[in-house]
N, C-alpha and C positions, 0 to 999 in steps of 0.2 A: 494719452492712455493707450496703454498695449491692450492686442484684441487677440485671439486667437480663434480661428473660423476652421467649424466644423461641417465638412456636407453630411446630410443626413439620409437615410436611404429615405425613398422618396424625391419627390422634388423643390425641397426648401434646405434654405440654407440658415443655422441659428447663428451669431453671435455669442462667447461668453459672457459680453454684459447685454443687455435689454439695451441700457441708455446709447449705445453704437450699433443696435440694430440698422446696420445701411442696407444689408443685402436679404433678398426675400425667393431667388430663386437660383439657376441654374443661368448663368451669364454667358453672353457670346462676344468673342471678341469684335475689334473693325473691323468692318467692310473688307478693306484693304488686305488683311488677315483673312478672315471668313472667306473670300471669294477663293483665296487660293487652298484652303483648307478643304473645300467641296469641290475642288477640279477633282477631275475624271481621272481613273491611271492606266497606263497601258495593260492588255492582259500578261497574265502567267504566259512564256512559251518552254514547251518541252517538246524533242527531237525528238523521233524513233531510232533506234542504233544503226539501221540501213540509211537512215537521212532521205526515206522516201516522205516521212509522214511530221510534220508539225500541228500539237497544238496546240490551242488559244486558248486559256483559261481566263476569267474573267471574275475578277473576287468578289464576294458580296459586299453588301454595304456593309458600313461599320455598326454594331447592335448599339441597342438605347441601354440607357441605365436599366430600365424594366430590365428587360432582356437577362443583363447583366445580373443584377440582383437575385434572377431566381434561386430556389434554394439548390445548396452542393454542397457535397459532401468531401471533407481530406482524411486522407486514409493511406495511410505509407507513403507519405510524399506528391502522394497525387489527387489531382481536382476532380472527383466527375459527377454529371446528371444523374440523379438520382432513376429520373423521368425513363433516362431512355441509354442507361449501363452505357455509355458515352463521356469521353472526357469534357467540362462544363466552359473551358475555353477556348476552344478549337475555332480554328478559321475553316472556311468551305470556300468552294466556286460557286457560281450562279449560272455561269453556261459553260458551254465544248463546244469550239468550234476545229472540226479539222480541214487541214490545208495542207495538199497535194503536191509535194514541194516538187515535181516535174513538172508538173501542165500549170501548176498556180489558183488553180480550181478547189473554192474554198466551200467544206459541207457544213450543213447543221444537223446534231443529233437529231430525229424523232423519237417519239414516244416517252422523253423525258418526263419526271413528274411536274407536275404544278408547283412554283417556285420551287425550283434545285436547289438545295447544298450540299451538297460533292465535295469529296473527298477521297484519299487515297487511293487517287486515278494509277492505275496499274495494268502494262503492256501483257497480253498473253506472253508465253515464249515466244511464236512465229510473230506475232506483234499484228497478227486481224486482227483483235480483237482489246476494248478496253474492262477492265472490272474497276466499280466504284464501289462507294459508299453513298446513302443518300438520307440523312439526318429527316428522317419524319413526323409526322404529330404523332406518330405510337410508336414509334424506335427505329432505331438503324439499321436501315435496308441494303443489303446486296443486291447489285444492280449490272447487267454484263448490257455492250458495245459491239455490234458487228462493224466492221468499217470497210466493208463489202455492201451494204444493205444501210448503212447508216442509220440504224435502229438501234433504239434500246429498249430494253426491256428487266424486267424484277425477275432476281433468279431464285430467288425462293420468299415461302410466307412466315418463316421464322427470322426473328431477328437480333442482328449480331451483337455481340458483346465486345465492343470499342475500347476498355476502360484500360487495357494495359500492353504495349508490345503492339506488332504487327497482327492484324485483326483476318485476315486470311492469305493466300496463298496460292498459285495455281501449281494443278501437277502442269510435271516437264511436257506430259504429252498435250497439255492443252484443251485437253476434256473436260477436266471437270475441278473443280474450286478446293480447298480445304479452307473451312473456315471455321472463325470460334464464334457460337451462339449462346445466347440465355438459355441456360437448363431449360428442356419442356417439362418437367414439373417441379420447376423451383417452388416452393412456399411462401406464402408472404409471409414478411419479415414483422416480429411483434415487436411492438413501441418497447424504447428504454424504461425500465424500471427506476425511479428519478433518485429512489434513496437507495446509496449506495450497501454492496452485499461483504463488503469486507475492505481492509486498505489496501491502497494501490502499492506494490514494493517491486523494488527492483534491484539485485546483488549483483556486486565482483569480488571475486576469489580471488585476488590479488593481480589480475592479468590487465596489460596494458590495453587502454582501447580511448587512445585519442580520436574523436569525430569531429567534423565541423559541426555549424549550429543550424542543420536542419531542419524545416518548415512543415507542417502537418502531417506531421510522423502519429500513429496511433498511441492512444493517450490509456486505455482503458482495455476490459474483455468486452465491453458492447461493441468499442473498435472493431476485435476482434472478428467477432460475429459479422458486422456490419463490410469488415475485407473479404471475409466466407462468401458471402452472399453476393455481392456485387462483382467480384471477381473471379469468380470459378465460371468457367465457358463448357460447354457441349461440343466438342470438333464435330463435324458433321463436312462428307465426300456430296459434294453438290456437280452433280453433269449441268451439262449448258439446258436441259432440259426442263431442268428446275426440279428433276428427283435427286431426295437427300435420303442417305443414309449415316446413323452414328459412327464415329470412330473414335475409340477408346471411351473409357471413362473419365466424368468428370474432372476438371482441374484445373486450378490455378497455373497459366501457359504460361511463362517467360519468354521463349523462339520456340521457332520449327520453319526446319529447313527439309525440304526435298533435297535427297543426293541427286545428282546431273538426271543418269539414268530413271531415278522415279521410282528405282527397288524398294528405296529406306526413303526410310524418315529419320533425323535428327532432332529429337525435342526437348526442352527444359524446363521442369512444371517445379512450382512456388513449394516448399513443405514447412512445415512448422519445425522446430521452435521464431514464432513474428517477434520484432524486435518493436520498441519503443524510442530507442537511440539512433538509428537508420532508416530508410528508406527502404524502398521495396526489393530497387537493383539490388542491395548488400543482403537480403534473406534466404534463406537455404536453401539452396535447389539443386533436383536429380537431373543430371543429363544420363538419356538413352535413346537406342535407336528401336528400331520398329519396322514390320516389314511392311510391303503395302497392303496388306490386307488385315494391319493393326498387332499382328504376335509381335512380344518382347523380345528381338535380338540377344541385345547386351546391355547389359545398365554399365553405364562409363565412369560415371564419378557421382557422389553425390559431398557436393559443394557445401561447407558449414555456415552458420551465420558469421558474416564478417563485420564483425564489430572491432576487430582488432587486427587487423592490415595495419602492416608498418610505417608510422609515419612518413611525409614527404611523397611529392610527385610520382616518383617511380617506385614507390611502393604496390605492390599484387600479394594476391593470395595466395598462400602455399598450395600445391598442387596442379592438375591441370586446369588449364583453362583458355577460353579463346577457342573453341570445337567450333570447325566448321569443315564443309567439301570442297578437294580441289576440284575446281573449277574444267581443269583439262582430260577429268577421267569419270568413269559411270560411276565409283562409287567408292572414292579411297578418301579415307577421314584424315583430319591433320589436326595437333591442336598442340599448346604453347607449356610447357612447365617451368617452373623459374630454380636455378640450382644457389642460388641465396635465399630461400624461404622469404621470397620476398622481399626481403628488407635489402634497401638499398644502402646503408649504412654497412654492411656486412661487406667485407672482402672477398671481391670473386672475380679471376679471371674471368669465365663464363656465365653471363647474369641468367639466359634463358635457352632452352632448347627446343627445338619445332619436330614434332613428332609426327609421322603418316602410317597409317594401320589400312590396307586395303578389304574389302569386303572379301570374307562373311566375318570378319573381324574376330578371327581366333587366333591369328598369327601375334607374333613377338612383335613389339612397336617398332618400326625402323627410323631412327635419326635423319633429318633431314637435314639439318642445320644445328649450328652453334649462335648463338647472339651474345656479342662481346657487352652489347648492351641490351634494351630493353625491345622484345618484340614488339615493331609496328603495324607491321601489314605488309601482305605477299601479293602480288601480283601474278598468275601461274600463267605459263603460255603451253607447255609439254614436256616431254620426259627432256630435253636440251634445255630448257630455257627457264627461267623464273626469276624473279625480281623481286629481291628480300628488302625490308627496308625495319632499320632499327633505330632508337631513338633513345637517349639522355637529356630527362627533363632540368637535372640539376646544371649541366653546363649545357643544355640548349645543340646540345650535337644530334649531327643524324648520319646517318650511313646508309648506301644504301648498295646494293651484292649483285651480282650476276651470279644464280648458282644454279647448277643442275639437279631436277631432282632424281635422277638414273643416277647419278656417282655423287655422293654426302663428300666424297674430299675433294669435288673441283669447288673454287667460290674467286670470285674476282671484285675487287672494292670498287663500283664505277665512281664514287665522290665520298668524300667525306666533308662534313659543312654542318654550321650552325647554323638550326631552322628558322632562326629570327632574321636572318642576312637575306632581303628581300634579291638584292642584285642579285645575288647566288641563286636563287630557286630557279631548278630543271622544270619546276610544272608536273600537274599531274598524268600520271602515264596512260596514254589510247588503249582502250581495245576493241578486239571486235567480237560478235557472236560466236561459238563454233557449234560442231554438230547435235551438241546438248543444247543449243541456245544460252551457253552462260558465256560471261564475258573473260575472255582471255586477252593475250599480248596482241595487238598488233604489228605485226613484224613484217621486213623485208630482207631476204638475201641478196647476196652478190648473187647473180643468175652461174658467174662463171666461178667461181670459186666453192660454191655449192657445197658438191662433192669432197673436193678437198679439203676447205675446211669448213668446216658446219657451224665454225662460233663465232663466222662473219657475219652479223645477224645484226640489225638496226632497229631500233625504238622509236617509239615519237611521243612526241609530250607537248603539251599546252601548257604557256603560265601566262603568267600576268604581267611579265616584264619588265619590274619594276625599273628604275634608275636613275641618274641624275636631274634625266628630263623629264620624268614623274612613270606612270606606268605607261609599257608598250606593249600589250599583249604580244608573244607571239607564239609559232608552230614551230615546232621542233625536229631533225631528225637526229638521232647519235647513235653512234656506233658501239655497240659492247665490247666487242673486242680490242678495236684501233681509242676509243675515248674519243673519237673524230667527232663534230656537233657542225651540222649544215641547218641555218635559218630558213627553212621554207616559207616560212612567211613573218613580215612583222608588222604592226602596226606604224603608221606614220601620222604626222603633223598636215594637215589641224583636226584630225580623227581620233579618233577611241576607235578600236575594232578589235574585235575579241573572235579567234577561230571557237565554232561550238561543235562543228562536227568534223571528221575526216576519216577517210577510209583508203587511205593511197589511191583512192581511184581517179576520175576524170571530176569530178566536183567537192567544195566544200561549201559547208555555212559559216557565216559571218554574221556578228549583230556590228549596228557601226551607229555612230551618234556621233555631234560635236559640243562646243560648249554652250551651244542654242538653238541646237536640232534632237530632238526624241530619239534613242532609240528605236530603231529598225534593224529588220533582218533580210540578208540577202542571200541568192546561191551562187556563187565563185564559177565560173567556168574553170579547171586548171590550166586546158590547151590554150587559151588564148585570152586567159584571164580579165574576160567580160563579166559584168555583176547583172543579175538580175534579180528587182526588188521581189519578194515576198509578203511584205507586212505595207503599211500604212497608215502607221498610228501619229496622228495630230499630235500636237504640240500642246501639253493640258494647258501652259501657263501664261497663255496669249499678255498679259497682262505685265510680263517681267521683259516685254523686248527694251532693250536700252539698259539694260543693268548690267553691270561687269562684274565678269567673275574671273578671278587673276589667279593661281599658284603663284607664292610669295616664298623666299626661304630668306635666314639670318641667321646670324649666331647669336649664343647665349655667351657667357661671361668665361667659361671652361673650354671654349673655341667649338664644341658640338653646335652641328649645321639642326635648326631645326627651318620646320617649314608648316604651312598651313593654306586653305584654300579661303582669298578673301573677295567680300563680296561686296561691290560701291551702286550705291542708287542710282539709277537712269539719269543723265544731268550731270552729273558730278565730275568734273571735270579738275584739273591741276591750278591751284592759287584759290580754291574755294573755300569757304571757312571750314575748318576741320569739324569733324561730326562726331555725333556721341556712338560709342560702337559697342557692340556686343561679343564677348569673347566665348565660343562653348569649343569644351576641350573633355580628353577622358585619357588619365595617365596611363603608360605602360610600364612594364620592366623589359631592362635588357641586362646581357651581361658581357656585352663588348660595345665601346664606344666608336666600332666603326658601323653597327647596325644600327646606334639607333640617331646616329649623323645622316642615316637614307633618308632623300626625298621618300614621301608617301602619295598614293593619289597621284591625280593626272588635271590638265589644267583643260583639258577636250574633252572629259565627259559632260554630256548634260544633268542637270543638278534635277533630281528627283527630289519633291520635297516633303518629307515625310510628314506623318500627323501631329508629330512633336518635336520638329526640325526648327533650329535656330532662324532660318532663313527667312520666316517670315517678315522679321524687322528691316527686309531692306526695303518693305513697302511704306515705311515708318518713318521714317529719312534716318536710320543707322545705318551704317557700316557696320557688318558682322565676319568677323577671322572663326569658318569651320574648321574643324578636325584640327583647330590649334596645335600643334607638337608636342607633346608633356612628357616626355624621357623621361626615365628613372634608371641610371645605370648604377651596377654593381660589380666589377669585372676582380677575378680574379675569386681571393679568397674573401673579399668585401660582399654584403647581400645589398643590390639596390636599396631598402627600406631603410637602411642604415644613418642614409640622410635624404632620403625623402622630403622632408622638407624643404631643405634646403634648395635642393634640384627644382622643385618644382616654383621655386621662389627664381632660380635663375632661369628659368622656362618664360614664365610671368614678364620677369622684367626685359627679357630679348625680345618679345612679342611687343611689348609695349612700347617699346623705346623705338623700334621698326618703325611701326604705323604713324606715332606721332613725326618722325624722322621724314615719313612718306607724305607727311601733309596730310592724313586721312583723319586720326585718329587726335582727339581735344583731352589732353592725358588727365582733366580733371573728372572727364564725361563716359569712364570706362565701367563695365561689369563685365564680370563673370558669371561664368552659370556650368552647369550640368549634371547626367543623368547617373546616381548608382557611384561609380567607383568616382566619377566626374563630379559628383556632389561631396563629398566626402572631401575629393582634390580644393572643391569650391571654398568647404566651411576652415579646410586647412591655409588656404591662402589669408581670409578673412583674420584666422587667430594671431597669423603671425607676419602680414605686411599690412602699407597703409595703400597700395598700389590700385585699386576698384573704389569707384562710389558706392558701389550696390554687389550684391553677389543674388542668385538663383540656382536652388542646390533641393535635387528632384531625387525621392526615394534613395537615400544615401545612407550609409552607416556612418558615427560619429564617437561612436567609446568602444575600443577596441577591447576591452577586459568583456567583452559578449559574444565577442570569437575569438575564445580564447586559442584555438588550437588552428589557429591560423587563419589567412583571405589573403581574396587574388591570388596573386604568386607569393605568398609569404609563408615557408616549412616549417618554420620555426612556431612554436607556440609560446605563451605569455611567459612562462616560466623560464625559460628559456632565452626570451631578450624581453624583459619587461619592461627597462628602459625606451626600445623601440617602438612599443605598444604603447605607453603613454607619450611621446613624445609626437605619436602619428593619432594621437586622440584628439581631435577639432574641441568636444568634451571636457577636457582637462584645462580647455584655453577659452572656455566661453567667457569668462570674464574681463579676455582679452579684445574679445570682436565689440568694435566701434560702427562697424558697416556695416549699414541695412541687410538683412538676408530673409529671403522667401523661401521658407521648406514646404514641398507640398512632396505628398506620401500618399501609396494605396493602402489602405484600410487593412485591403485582404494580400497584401503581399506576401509572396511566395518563394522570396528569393532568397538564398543561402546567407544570412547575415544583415539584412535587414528590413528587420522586424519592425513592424512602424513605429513601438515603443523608440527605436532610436530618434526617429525625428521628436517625436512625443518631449524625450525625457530633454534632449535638446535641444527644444524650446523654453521647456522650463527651467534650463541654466540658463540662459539667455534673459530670458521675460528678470529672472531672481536678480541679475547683475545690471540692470537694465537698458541692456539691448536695443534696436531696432529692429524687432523681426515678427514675423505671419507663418502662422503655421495652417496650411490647408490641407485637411485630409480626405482625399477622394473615398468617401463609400463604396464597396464592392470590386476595386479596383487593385487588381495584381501588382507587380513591378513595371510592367509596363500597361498603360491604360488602354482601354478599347473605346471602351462606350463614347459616343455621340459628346454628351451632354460633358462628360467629364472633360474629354477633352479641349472642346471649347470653351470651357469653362478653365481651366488650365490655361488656355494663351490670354482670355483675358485676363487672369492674375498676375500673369508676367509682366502681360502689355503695362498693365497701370501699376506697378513696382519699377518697371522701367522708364515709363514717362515721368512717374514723380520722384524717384531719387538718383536718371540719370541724365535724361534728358531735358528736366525743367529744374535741374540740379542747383 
């Protein structure tokens, strides 16, 4: 008899039938599981940009189902507490610890509240000082940090309204806060009236407005009301003192930037007409500036509802957009216009142009640039220097400029390269503070060349290193003018080390780990390149010494190298009887077969095991292949999804024929499994090979005709390749799956495409054709799970789907 098992809020779990009632609560997995599911994890660390100051953050625990369950409200896309104008998923910290990264002398806040949850920990400019958030039993408190005096303390008795966007802000000079609070005489909100006052309608006059399939989007005008209310903030100018004063009137904030200098203000407030079809990002809004004592400058744009941006990736909105300050001046604005209206389908030499208007912004917009493709982001150093970078979502290219913003006709192309080509990535670019405290270029001149010529100027970049031998992080320097690239630092064998800080001075930081030692951080001497430890964090997994963890690479059947990180139980040793194993994987697209032939991953980090990490089963006597390789290329004028299937069938069969090839893997005793795009990949291997005993296929989509206007990387809408859309539909093939599959789904899922009706409706082709499968629906539970309960409750599901139809197969 097929069952289908529902959790229910509360702590019981029912059965569909009575007569298979087996289960009566909230399950924990083994021991074996459970003990590594409750290790400790190392804290959060973040740097100060001078690299004097580290610190510890340390996460809370994970909430109960209670917890979870409370009531919450969606509303344009978004989750929040009703309780306390607060988004209703958020993570926090529990403590701050800072550390002295010269002397090694590690402080504790004072005066913290009685259990901390902390958030949106935030460096002054000069960086004394920290500003949090402090989630309390009557609302979200602002909370400031001396780290002179190690004190903290609550900087006012009003409290903030968290629900959308950056929740404050400090001025430049360091004084005093801008932050958004709960109206002080909001009104209480009167209950919904339950019978409806007229029909709900919604028109188009003929204009195109493909959307993806968006998740609690406002449904009704109680919505309406109910976004008024919980989402319009009070800005209020807070000194360290804890005196506030209002600034402007009421309003639904999107950003607000302080210009460098602290003269203006840059803000972007929500306006009606609210949309039902979008989210909140896509709703009307007026960008203007403001002076510091609150007068209207200039209203700059006011932004339509964008419900009808032109299909495909690099599609943008007509008009400007993208307003922000450079970074290297008191108070000159820049911001982005697209000269194809957007649409990327349209013919254009020039896709975008970069505009800068200096204060008091009456002057004619002066051009700063051209973008042959689509603006990405600027990096500004000074009126000599700036670092443009542009991007093409359709072929995956990137560019990236040396241009001056003093002369719009110098521009120099330092690389041109597809952003999927891991070998190829330069890494993200250094900066350092300047006299505003914002972050600029980090740069070096030739000392002697100077004068002469001025565009002998050097860069530095951090990447990740990827390469044949897996990743190496390193430190970079290159030259703008010459293209010259000197390795200042790389990562070596049998290490992970990753540079996190650098300032061309006499030190840097380092975190470094191997493939069975924690993560740690250390400080570099440069002169004479001695390390001294800083951190000390234990080894959560005392329990996993003796188990092997390999990077493996092979080909599939088309000669593309894939690769994967595999994991053999303590013991196990060569001539042992092959084991049953666990495969979790999550596909990608590419659109050139020499990127997605790259090694991924590194075989010398330590394996952090996340709360719903495959890894557990090597406590179980599996063999588990992570981060499996699952390519989907498409190269040329071919779209990856084209034969998606197919690919990921020749993916499947090089993993599989590898492991048993290796001795590891018992080719009768295999599953699959995974999360979202991973699950989806799961139920499509199930419809159309016989290669798995069992599949495990977690918050997935399964009938593509329900996003109809595309997912993932797919432009194209149904209409458009309908073939490809039923062909990539797990749905349209249930009557084809012979092998066991377990769907478990959040209840309250939140994710662009799937709706937990897919798992729902996908069981029930399954159970109709008569299948092997379980369908578990987590209560209260997003796309990815939080709660305690749910989630051990989740590995036990797994665990005994894969003891009985892989391992006692």
């Amino acid at each position: 008899m097929k069952r289908i098992i529902i959790l229910l809020t509360g702590l019981t779990l029912i059965s569909s039938f009575a007569s298979a009632q087996d289960i009566q609560a909230y399950q924990k997995p083994p021991q074996s599981i459970l003990s590594l599911f409750e290790s400790p994890v190392s804290p959060v660390v973040r740097i100060s940009t001078d690299g004097e100051w580290m610190l510890l953050l340390e996460m809370e625990d994970l909430p109960s189902i209670a917890e979870l369950s409370q009531p919450e409200l969606h509303l344009a896309g978004q989750r929040i507490n009703p309780a306390n104008n607060g988004p209703s998923r958020s993570t926090a910290y529990k403590s701050i610890k800072i550390l002295a990264v010269s002397t090694g002398t590690e402080y504790t806040l004072s005066g913290l509240p009685d259990e901390p949850r902390l958030s949106e920990i935030t460096w002054s400019p000069d960086e004394s000082k920290l500003a949090f958030l402090h989630n309390g039993p009557k609302g979200i408190e602002l909370w400031v940090a001396d780290l002179k005096s190690f004190r903290a303390n609550r900087l006012s008795i009003f409290y903030i309204n968290n629900t959308y966007g950056n929740s404050f802000i400090w001025n430049p000079d360091g004084k005093s806060i801008l932050a958004k609070f709960v109206p002080d005489d909001r009104a209480a909100l009167s209950a919904q009236n339950i019978s409806p006052h007229a029909p709900l309608i919604q028109e188009n006059t003929g204009k195109s407005a493909p959307v993806p399939t968006y998740q609690d989007l406002l449904k009704n005008p109680y919505d309406e009301k109910l976004f008024d209310h919980y989402f319009t903030s009070q800005l209020k100018q807070v000194n360290l003192e804890g005196q506030s004063a209002n600034f402007l009137q009421p309003a639904i904030i999107r950003s607000m930037e302080y210009s460098p200098d602290g003269k203006y203000l840059l803000m972007a407030n929500i306006t009606r007409p609210y949309s039902y079809q979008v989210p909140i990002n896509a709703f009307p809004f007026t960008t203007s500036i403001f002076d510091e004592g609150g007068k209207l400058v200039k209203k700059l744009h006011e932004a339509p509802l964008a419900e009808n941006i032109p299909a495909g990736f690099d599609g943008v909105p007509k008009g400007p957009r993208a307003f922000g300050w450079r970074a290297d001046k008191g108070a000159v604005l820049y911001w982005v216009e697209a000269l194809d209206n957007g649409n990327p389908a349209q013919q254009a030499t020039i896709r975008d142009i970069v505009y800068t208007q200096p204060a008091p912004f009456n002057q004619y917009p002066l051009k700063l640039a051209d973008c042959y493709f689509r603006f990405n982001s600027i990096v500004w150093g000074d009126d000599k220097v700036a670092i443009l970078t542009e991007r093409w979502w359709k072929t995956r290219f990137e560019r990236r400029s040396f241009i001056k913003p003093s002369n719009v006709n110098f521009r120099v192309n330092l690389y041109d390269r597809y952003f999927e080509d891991g070998y190829g990535d330069p890494g993200v670019i250094l900066t350092r503070k300047n006299e505003f405290n914002r972050n600029v270029l980090l740069t070096e001149f030739n000392a002697l060349k100077r004068i002469s010529d001025p565009d002998n100027v050097n860069i530095f970049t951090i990447s990740d290193g990827a390469s044949p031998e897996g990743d190496r992080p390193f430190l970079q320097k290159f030259n703008i003018k010459t293209k010259l690239m000197d390795t200042l630092f790389r990562s070596v064998s049998p290490y992970y080390e990753r540079p996190l800080f650098f300032n061309n001075g006499k030190f840097m930081i380092n975190s470094r780990e191997t493939s069975d030692t924690v993560q740690n951080y250390f400080r570099i001497n440069l002169e004479d390149k001695s390390y001294t430890r800083l951190t000390n964090f234990k080894d959560p997994y005392p329990e996993l010494k003796g188990v092997k963890k390999r990077q493996i690479s092979y080909k599939r059947l088309d000669g593309i190298t894939l690769s994967g990180t595999l994991y053999l139980p303590a013991g196990f040793k060569t001539g042992d009887p092959p084991l049953p194993i666990l495969i979790w994987a999550y596909p990608r697209e590419f659109k050139t077969v020499a990127a997605a032939g790259q090694t991924k991953g590194s075989p010398h980090k330590f394996s952090i095991i996340g709360k719903a990490s495959p890894v557990y089963w090597i406590t179980r006597g599996y063999a588990v292949l992570d981060n499996a390789d699952m390519p989907v290329v498409g190269e040329s004028n071919t779209e990856p999804n084209d034969t998606f299937v197919e690919q990921i069938r020749y993916n499947a069969e090089a993993a599989i024929n590898h492991l048993v090839e290796m001795g590891v893997a018992d080719r009768k005793r295999i599953a699959i499994g995974g999360h979202s795009y991973g699950a989806f990949m799961t139920a499509n291997l199930l419809a159309h090979t016989d290669l798995f005993a069992a599949g495990i296929a977690r918050s997935g989509a399964y009938n593509r005709s329900l996003t109809p206007f595309g997912f993932q990387a797919e432009e194209r809408t149904f209409w458009q390749a309908p073939a490809v859309y039923t062909r990539m539909s797990p749905f349209a093939y249930a009557n084809k799956i012979k092998t066991p599959i377990l769907l478990i789904h959040g209840q309250a899922d939140n994710n662009t495409g799937t709706f937990p009706m897919q798992s729902e409706r996908f069981y029930t082709a399954l159970k109709g054709h008569g299948a092997t499968a379980r369908l578990v629906l987590l209560p209260s539970e997003s796309h990815a799970y939080r709660a305690k309960e749910s989630l051990m409750h989740m590995l036990w599901e797994m665990d005994r789907w894969l003891e009985k139809y892989v391992k006692n197969k």
